[in-house]
BAFIGU-942176 format. One record per residue (C-alpha): x negated, y, z; residue in one letter; residue number from 1. Coordinates in steps of 0.05 Angstrom, whole numbers, plus 5000, padded with zeros to 4 digits. Each point is the difference from the previous one (the first is absolute). Layout:
{{X, Y, Z}, A, NUM}
...
% end
This chain:
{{1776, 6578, 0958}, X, 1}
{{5023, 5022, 4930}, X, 2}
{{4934, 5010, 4957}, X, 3}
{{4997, 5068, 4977}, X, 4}
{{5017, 5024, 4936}, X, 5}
{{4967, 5054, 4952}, X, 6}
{{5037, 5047, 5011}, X, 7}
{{5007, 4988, 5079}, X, 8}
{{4972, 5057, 5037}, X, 9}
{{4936, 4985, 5048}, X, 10}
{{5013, 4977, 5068}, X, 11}
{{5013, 5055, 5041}, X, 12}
{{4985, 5053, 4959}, X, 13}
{{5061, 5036, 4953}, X, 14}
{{5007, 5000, 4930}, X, 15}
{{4983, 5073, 4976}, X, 16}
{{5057, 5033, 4949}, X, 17}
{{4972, 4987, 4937}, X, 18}
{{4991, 5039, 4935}, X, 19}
{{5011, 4997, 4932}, X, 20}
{{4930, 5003, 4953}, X, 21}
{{5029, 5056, 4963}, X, 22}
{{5019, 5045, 5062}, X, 23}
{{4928, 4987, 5031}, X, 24}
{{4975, 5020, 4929}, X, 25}
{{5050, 5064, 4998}, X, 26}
{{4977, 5012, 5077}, X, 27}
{{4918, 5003, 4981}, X, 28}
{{5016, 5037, 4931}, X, 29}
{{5035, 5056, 5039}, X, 30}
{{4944, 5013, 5053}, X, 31}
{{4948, 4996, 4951}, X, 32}
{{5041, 5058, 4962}, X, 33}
{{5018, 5042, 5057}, X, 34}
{{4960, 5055, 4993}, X, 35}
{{5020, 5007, 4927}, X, 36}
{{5072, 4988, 5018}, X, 37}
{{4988, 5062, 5048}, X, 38}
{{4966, 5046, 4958}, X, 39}
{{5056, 4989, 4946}, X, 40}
{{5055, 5011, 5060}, X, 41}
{{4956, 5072, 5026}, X, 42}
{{5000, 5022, 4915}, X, 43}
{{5075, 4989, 4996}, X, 44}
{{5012, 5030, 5063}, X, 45}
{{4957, 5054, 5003}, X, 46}
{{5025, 5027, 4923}, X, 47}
{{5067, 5013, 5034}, X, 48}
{{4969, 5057, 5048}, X, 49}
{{4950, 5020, 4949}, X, 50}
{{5011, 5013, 4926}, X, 51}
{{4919, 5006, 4989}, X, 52}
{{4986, 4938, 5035}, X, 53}
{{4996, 4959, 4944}, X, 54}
{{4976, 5044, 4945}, X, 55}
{{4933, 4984, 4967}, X, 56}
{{4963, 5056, 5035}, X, 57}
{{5027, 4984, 5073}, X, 58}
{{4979, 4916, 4988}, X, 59}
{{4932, 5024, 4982}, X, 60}
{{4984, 5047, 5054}, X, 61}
{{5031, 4949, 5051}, X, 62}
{{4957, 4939, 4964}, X, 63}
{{4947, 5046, 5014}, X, 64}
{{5007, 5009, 5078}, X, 65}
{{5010, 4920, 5001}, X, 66}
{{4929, 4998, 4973}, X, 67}
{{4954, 5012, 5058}, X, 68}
{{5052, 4952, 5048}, X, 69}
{{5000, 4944, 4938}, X, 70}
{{4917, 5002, 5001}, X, 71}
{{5012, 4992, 5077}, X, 72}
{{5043, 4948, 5004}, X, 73}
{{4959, 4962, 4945}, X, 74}
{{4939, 5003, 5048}, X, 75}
{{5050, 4978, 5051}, X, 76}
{{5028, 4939, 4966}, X, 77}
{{4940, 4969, 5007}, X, 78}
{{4988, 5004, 5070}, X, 79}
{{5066, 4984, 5021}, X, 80}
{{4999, 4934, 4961}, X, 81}
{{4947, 4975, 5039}, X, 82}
{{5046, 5017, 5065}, X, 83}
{{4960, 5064, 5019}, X, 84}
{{5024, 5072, 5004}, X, 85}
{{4957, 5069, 4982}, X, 86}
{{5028, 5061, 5033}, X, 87}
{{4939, 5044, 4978}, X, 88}
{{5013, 5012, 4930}, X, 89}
{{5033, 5058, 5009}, X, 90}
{{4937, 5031, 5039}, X, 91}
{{4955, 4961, 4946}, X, 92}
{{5033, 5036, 4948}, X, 93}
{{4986, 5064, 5038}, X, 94}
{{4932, 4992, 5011}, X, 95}
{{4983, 4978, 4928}, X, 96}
{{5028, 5069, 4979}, X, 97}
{{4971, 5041, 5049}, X, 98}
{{4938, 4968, 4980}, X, 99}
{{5002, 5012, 4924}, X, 100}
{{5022, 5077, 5011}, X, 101}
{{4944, 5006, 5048}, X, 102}
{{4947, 4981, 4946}, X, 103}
{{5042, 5031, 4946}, X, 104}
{{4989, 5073, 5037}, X, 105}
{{4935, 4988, 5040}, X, 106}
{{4966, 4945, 4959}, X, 107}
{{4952, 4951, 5036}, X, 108}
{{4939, 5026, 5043}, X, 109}
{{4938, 4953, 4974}, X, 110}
{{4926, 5020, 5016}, X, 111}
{{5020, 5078, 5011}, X, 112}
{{5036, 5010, 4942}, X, 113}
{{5071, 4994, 4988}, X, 114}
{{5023, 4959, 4944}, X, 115}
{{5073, 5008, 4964}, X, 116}
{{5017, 4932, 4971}, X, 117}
{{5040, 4979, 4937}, X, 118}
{{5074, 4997, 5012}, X, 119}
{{5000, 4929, 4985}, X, 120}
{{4951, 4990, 5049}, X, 121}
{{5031, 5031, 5045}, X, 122}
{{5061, 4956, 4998}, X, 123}
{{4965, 4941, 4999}, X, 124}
{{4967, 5019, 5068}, X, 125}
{{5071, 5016, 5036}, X, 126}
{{5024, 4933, 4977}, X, 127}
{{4941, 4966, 5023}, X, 128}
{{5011, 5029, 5070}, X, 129}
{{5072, 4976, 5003}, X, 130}
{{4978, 4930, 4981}, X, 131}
{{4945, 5005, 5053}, X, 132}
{{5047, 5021, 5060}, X, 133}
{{5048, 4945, 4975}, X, 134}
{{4944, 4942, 4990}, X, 135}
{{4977, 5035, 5079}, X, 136}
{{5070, 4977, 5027}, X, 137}
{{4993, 4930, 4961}, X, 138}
{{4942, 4986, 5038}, X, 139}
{{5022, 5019, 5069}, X, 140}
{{5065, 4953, 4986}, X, 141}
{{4969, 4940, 4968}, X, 142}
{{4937, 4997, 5036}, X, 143}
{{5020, 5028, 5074}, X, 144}
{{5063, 4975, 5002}, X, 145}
{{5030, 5060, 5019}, X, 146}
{{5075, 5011, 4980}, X, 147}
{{5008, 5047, 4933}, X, 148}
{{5062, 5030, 5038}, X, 149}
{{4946, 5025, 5046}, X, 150}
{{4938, 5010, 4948}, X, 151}
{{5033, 5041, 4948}, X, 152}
{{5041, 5039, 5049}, X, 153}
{{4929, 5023, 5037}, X, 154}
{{4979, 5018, 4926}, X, 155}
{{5059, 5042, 4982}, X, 156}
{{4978, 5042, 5057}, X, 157}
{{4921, 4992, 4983}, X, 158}
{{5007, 5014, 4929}, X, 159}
{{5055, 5058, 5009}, X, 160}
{{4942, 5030, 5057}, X, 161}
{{4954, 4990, 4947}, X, 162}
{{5031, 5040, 4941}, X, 163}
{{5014, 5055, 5061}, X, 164}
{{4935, 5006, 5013}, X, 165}
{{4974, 4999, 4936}, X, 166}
{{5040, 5066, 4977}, X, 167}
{{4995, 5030, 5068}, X, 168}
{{5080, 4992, 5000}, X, 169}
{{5011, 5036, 4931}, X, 170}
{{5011, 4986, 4934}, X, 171}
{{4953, 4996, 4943}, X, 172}
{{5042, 5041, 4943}, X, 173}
{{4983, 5018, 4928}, X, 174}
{{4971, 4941, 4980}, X, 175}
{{5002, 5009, 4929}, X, 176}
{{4929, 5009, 5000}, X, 177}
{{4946, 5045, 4972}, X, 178}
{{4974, 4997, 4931}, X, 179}
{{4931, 5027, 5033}, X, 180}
{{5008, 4940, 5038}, X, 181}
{{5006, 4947, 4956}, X, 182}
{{5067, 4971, 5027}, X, 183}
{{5071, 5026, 4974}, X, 184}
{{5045, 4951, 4986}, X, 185}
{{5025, 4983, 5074}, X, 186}
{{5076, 5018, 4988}, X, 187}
{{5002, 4971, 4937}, X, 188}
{{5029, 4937, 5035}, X, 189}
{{5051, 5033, 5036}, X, 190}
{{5022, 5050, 4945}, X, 191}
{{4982, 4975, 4922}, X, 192}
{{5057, 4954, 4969}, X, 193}
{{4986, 4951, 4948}, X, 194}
{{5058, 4992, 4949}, X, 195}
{{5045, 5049, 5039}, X, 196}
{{4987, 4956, 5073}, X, 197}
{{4959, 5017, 5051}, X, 198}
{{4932, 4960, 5006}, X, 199}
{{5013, 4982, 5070}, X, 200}
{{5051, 4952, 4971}, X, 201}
{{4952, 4959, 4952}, X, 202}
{{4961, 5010, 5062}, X, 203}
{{5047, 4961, 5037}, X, 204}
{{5019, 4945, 4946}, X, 205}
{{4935, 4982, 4991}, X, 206}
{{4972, 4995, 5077}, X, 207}
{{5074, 4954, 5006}, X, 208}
{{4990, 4962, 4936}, X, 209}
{{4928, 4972, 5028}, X, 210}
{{5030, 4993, 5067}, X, 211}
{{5047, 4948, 4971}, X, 212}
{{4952, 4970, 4961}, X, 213}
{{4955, 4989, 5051}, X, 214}
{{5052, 4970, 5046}, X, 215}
{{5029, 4955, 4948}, X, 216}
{{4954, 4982, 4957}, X, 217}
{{4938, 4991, 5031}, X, 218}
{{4963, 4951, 5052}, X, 219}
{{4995, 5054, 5047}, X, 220}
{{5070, 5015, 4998}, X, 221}
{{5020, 4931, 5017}, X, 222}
{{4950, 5011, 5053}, X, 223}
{{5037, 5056, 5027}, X, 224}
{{5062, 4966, 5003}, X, 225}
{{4966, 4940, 5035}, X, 226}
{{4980, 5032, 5043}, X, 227}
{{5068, 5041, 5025}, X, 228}
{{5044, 4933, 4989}, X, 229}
{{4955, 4949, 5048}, X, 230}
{{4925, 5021, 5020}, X, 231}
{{4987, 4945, 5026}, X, 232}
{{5017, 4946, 4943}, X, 233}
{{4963, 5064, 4965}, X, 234}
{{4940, 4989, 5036}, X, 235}
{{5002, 4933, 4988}, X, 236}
{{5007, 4998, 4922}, X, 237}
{{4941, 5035, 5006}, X, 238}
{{5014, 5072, 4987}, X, 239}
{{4953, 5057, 5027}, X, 240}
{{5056, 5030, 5048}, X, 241}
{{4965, 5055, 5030}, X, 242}
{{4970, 5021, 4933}, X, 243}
{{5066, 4999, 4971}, X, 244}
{{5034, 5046, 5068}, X, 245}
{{4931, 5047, 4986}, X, 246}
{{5017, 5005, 4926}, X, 247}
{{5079, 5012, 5010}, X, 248}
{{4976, 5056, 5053}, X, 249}
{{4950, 5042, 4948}, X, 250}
{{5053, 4987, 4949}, X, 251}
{{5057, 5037, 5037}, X, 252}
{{4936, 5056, 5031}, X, 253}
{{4982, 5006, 4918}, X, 254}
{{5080, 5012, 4980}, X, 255}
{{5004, 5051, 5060}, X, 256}
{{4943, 5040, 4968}, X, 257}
{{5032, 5002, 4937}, X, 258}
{{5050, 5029, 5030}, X, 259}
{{4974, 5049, 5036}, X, 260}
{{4957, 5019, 4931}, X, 261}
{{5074, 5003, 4972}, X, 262}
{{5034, 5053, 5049}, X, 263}
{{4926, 5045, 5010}, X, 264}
{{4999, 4989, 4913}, X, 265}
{{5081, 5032, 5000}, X, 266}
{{5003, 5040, 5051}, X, 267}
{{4920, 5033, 4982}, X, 268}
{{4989, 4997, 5069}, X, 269}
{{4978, 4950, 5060}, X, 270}
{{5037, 5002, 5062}, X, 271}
{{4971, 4962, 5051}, X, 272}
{{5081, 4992, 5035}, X, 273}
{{5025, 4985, 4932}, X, 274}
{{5028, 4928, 4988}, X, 275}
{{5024, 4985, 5069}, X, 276}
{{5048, 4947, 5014}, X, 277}
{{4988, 4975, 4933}, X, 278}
{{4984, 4936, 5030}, X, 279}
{{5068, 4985, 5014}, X, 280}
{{5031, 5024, 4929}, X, 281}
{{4949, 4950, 4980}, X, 282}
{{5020, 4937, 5051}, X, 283}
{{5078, 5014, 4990}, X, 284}
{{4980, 4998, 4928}, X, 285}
{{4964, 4938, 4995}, X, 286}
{{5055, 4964, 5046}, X, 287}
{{5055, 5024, 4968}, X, 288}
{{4972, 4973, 4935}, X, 289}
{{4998, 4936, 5031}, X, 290}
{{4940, 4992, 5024}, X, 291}
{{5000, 4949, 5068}, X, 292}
{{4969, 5042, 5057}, X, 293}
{{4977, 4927, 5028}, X, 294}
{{4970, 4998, 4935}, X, 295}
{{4997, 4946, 4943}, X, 296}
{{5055, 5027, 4962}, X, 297}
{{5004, 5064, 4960}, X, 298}
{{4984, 5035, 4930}, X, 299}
{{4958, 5063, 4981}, X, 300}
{{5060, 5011, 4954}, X, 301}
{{5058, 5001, 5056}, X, 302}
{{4957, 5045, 5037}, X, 303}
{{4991, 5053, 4950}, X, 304}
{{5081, 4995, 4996}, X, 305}
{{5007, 5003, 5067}, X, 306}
{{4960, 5072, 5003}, X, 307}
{{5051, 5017, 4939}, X, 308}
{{5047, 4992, 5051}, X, 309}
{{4969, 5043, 5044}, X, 310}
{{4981, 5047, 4968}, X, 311}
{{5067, 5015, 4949}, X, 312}
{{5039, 5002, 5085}, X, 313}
{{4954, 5047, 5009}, X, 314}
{{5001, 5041, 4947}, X, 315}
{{5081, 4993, 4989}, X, 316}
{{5009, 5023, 5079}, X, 317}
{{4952, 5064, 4974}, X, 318}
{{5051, 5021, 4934}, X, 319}
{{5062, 4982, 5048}, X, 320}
{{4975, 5048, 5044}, X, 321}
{{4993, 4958, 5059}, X, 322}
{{4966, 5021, 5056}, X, 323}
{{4923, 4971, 4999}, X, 324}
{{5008, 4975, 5074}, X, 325}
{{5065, 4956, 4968}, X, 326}
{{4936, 4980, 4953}, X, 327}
{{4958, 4979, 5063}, X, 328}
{{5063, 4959, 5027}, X, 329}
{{5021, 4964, 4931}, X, 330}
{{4925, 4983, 4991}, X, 331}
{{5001, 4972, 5067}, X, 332}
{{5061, 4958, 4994}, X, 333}
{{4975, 4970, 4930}, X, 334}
{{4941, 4979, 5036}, X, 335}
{{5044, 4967, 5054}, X, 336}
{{5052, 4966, 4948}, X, 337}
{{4940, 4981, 4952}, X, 338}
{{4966, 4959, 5068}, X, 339}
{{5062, 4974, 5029}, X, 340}
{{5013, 4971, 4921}, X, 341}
{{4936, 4967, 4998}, X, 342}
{{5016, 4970, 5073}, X, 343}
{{5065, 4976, 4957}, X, 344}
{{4962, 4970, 4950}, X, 345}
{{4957, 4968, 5041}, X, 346}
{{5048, 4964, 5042}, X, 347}
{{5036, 4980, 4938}, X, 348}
{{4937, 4969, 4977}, X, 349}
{{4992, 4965, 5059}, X, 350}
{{5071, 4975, 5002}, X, 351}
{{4994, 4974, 4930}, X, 352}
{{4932, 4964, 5012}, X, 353}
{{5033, 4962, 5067}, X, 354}
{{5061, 4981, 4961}, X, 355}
{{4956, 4975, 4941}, X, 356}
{{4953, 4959, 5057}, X, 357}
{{5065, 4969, 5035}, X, 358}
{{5033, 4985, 4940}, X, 359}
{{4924, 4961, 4975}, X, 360}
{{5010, 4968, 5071}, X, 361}
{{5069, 4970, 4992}, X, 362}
{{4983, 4969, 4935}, X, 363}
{{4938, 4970, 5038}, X, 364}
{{5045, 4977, 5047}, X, 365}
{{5054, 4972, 4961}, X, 366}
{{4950, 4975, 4958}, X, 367}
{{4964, 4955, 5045}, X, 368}
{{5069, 4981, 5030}, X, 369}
{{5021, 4920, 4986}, X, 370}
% end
């Protein structure tokens, strides 16, 4: 029997097509830049139909409705690199609100007397809440075991119930505030620009600028990813996993009552229905910015350019005077392409890691051949 050589395939096993370094380089550059590859595509294509689309004005009001889904999918970055999903924020977001216009317009019952708190306050509270319904889920799936498919979809419905019953199914309006109150300032979120932009968008640069630094830059960010790459070897370097899914959990419940502070804040009221199916803006977001829904791999950055994405579709379907239930089906079908690329990444990951293992096993072999 001939020995084998190096480059000899394994017995019984064929010699995958290989290739080059710089096409497997080209290959990973491109999927880490999709969603800015797409966003550039929608802006060229869209300033065909539209004339407006890329004035100044038009880019800041539509950087404006990305805000609340880019403070979303922040939140959600987190949880889905640890492998986990949160299909509450959207209800979160709605409760938070319904709970700030409800002390913004009956103030808070304590020993008889009714008590109107600072604006500030007030905020503080409704994000407080989110990050308490969110660290609520991170318990039930770290501790109990219980699938977050399952947990987070029984607290889109509990929370959603909650803001419901909370306004008696109406919304909390004109919550600007009363100056015998102590506590105007609500809207100034939602309507005062700094510098000629809208403070909802240094709202959202700053919640996504610590989001990446907290993910790249610190312990518990290589925690997080840990975690969503291999638990197990996770739990065995010693890292706190179920602290860490509890912390990712309150992270995305606290980003989801920003939110909701964000639209009640704009729109100067709190709808208990408002932000539904924001969850999904927020997931097709996150994915399509590269983020791995198996986890382990993603950015905060590529998320918040994947909700650009979403939401400049969105708003380009709106000036081209597309029908909003074409909006429903294109949102749908970039949630289906942005999944079924991720599948495609990941099986091109796993391709390249066998090919680099059976390539280290024929130089074993031929190695240790006389």
């Amino acid at each position: 029997m001939p020995p084998r050589t190096e480059n000899a395939p394994l017995a019984g096993i064929a010699s995958p097509p290989r290739t080059s370094a710089p096409a497997q380089i080209g290959i990973a550059l491109a999927m880490r830049l999709r969603s800015l590859a797409a966003l550039v595509i929608l802006c060229l294509v869209f300033s065909q139909f539209s004339p407006v689309y890329l004035s100044w004005e038009n880019l800041v009001t539509m950087t404006q409705h990305v805000s609340v889904t880019a403070v979303l999918a922040t939140g959600m970055t987190f949880v889905i690199l640890t492998a986990g999903i949160d299909l509450s924020v959207g209800s979160i977001a709605a409760l938070s609100g319904v709970a700030a216009g409800y002390l913004l317009v009956n103030g808070l019952p304590i020993l008889g007397k009714t008590v109107f708190l600072p604006v500030l306050t007030v905020i503080a509270i409704a994000i407080a809440l989110g990050a308490l319904v969110g660290c609520i889920n991170g318990l039930v799936v770290a501790f109990l075991r219980i699938p977050a498919f399952i947990v987070t979809l029984g607290m889109l419905y509990v929370a959603r119930g909650s803001a419901l019953l909370i306004s008696g199914g109406s919304s909390f309006v004109g919550l600007s505030g009363d100056q015998a109150h102590g506590n105007l300032g609500f809207d100034y979120v939602g309507t005062a620009r700094w510098f000629g932009l809208p403070v909802q968008i240094f709202v959202m640069v700053v919640i996504a600028a610590l989001g990446a630094f907290v993910t790249s830059r610190t312990i518990f960010g290589r925690h997080v990813y840990a975690v969503g790459g291999n638990e197990r070897a996770a739990i065995s370097a010693g890292v706190r996993v179920r602290v860490v899914k509890v912390a990712v959990y309150a992270i995305s419940g606290a980003c989801a009552g920003i939110a909701g502070v964000l639209l009640a804040s704009q729109l100067s009221a709190a709808d208990p229905t408002a932000a539904t199916n924001y969850e999904l803006a927020a997931i097709a977001a996150v994915v399509l910015g590269g983020t791995s829904l198996f986890g382990g791999q993603g950015s905060v950055g590529g998320s918040i350019a994947g909700a650009f994405v979403i939401g400049f579709l969105n708003d380009g379907l709106v000036l081209s005077n597309v029908s909003e239930f074409w909006q429903m089906v294109a949102t749908g079908l970039v949630i289906v392409i942005a999944v079924g690329i991720d599948e495609f990444q990941r099986i091109g990951s796993a391709r390249l890691s066998a090919r680099r293992r059976l390539r280290s096993a024929g130089q074993k072999d031929a190695a240790r051949a006389p």
